[in-house]
N, C-alpha and C positions, 0 to 999 in steps of 0.2 A: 504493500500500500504506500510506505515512504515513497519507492520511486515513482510509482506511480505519477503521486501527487508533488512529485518533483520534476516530473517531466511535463506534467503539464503544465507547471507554473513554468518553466523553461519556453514550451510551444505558446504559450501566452504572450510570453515578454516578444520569443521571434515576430509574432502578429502584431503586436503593437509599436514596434521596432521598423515597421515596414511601411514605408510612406504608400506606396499604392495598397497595401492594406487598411492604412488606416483610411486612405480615400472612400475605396470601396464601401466598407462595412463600418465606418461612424460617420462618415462625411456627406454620402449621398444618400441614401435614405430619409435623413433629416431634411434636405436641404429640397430635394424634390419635395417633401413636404409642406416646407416653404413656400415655393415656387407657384406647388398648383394650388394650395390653400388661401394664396393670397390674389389666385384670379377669380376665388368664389364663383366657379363653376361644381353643380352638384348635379351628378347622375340622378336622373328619374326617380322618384322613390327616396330621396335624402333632403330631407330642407338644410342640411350643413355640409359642405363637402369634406370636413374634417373626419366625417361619420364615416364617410368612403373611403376618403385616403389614410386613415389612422392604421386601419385592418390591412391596407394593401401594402404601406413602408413596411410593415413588420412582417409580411411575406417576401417583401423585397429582402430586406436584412437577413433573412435568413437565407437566401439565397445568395446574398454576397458572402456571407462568412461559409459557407456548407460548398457553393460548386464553387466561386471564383479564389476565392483566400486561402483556404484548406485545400483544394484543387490543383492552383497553380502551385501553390508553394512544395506541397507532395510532393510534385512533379519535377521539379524543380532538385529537392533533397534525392529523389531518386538517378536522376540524370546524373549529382554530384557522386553518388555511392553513398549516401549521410545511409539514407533508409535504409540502404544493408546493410551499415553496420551499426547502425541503429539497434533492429534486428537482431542482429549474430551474439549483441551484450546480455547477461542477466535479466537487462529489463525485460528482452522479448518482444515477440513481435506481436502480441496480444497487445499487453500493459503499453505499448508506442502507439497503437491504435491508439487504444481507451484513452490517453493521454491526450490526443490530438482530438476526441470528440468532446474531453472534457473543458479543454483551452475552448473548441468552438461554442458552447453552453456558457462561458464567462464572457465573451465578449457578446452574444445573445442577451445575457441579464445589462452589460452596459447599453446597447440598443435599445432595450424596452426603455429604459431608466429615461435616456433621450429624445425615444418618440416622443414615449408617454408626455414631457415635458413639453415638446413642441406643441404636441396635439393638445395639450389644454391651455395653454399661450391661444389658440385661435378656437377654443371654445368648446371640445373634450372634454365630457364629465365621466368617469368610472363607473361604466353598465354592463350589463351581460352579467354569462357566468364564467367565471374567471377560470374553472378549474375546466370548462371544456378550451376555452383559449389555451391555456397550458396543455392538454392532450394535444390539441391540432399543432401548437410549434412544437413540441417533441415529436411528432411523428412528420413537420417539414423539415424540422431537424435531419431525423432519420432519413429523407428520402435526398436531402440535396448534400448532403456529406459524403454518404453514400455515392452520389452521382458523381461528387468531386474527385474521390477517391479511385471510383471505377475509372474515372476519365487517367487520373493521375498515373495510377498503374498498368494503364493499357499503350499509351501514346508517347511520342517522345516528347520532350518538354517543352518544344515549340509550337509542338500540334496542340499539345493541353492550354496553350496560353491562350491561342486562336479561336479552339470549339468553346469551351470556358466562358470567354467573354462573347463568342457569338450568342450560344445556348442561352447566355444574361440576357442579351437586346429582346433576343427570341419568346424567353416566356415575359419579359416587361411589355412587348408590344402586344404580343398574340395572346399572352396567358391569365388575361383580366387582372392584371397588377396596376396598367395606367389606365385604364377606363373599362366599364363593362363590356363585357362579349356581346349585346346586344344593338351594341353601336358598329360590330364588325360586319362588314359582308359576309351572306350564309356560309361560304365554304371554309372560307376563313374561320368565323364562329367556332363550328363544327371542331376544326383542327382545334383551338383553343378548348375548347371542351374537356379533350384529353388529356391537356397536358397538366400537370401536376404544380405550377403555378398556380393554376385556375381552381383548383383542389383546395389548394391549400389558401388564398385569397379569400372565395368562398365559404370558407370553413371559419375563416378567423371572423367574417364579417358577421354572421349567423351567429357566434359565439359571443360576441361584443357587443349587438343589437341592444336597443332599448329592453327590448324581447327575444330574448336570446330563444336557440332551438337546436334540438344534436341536429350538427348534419352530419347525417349518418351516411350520407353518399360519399360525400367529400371525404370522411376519413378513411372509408372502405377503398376508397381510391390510392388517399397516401399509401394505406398500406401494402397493397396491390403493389404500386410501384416501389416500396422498398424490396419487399421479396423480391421483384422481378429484378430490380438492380444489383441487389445481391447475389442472385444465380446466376447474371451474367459475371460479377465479378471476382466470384468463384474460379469459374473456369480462363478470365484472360487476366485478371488482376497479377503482376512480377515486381520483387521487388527488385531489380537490377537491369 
């Protein structure tokens, strides 16, 4: 457990240490918050847009810490030989996982700390049920670290920098993170449906409502896609 809890405060400091880390995953999520907050445009069905965009930064955030930060960076340690020999020490290659999901779960508690903040600067009050908000980011948790990770140890570390930040633009535009699917053309929509942005956006919005409600599609989906990710990462996931 020491090391555990010594490598992840280690994977923490590299995260916070890292300017396009800290861009990604404390800088832009807020900041788009800002942004569209302050053109007071609100989807259908919202008399505040803070009410739409509060649930969608903190699907964003955990997509920047889980594919793009943990992702590249993997990728990256892998490319150097860090993650072999990472690896090959006592720690083990379990406890250097567990270590790097637990670094992404503290800078996830910093995220919330600073939506939450922004989002009640422009008029966010604390509704819903909070303990399904917690199940649905643990399970987008699960599904884009996971993704990061797959990506990481599948590709070399230039391809992972590329799909990484494509895969980002990909579910912000398509996966109902910056406006509802219903503002998309059908085919389009459709494709957004699926993707696991939209899962997980969905999920948090429902959960944070005035009138909160399980969505029980949404999380049957995350977790669909974590299994699925995981069994592909099974089979091409290396660490060298």
């Amino acid at each position: 457990m020491h090391a555990l809890l010594a490598q992840a405060r280690m994977e923490l400091r590299l995260t916070l240490r890292s300017g396009e880390g800290l861009l990604v995953t404390l800088i832009i999520p807020p900041a788009l918050l800002v942004f569209f907050a302050a053109l007071h445009l609100a989807p259908s069905g919202y008399t505040r847009p803070v009410d739409f965009l509060f649930p969608s930064m903190l699907a964003l955030a955990v997509m920047s810490i889980g594919l793009v930060s943990l992702g590249i960076r993997t990728a990256y340690e892998r490319h150097y030989g860090v993650l072999k020999r990472l690896g090959a020490t006592p720690l083990g290659r379990g406890r250097l996982l567990g270590a790097k999901i637990l670094s992404v779960l503290a800078v996830e508690v910093l995220q919330v700390i600073i939506l939450g903040s922004v989002a009640f600067f422009f008029g966010w009050r604390p509704t819903g049920a909070f303990a399904i908000a917690l199940i649905t980011l643990l399970l987008g948790t699960a599904v884009f670290a996971s993704l990061g990770l797959l990506i990481a140890g599948t590709f070399r570390a230039e391809t992972t920098l590329g799909l990484a930040n494509g895969l980002y633009i990909l579910f912000i535009l398509l996966g109902g993170v910056a406006w509802p699917l219903d503002r998309l053309p059908g085919p389009i929509a459709l494709v957004g449906i699926l993707l696991p942005s939209n899962a997980l956006a969905t999920a948090l919005r429902a959960s944070l409502a005035p009138e909160p409600s399980w969505p029980f599609v949404q999380l049957g989906a995350l977790v669909l896609w974590t299994a699925l990710i995981l069994l592909v990462a099974r089979r091409t996931f290396r660490w060298e």
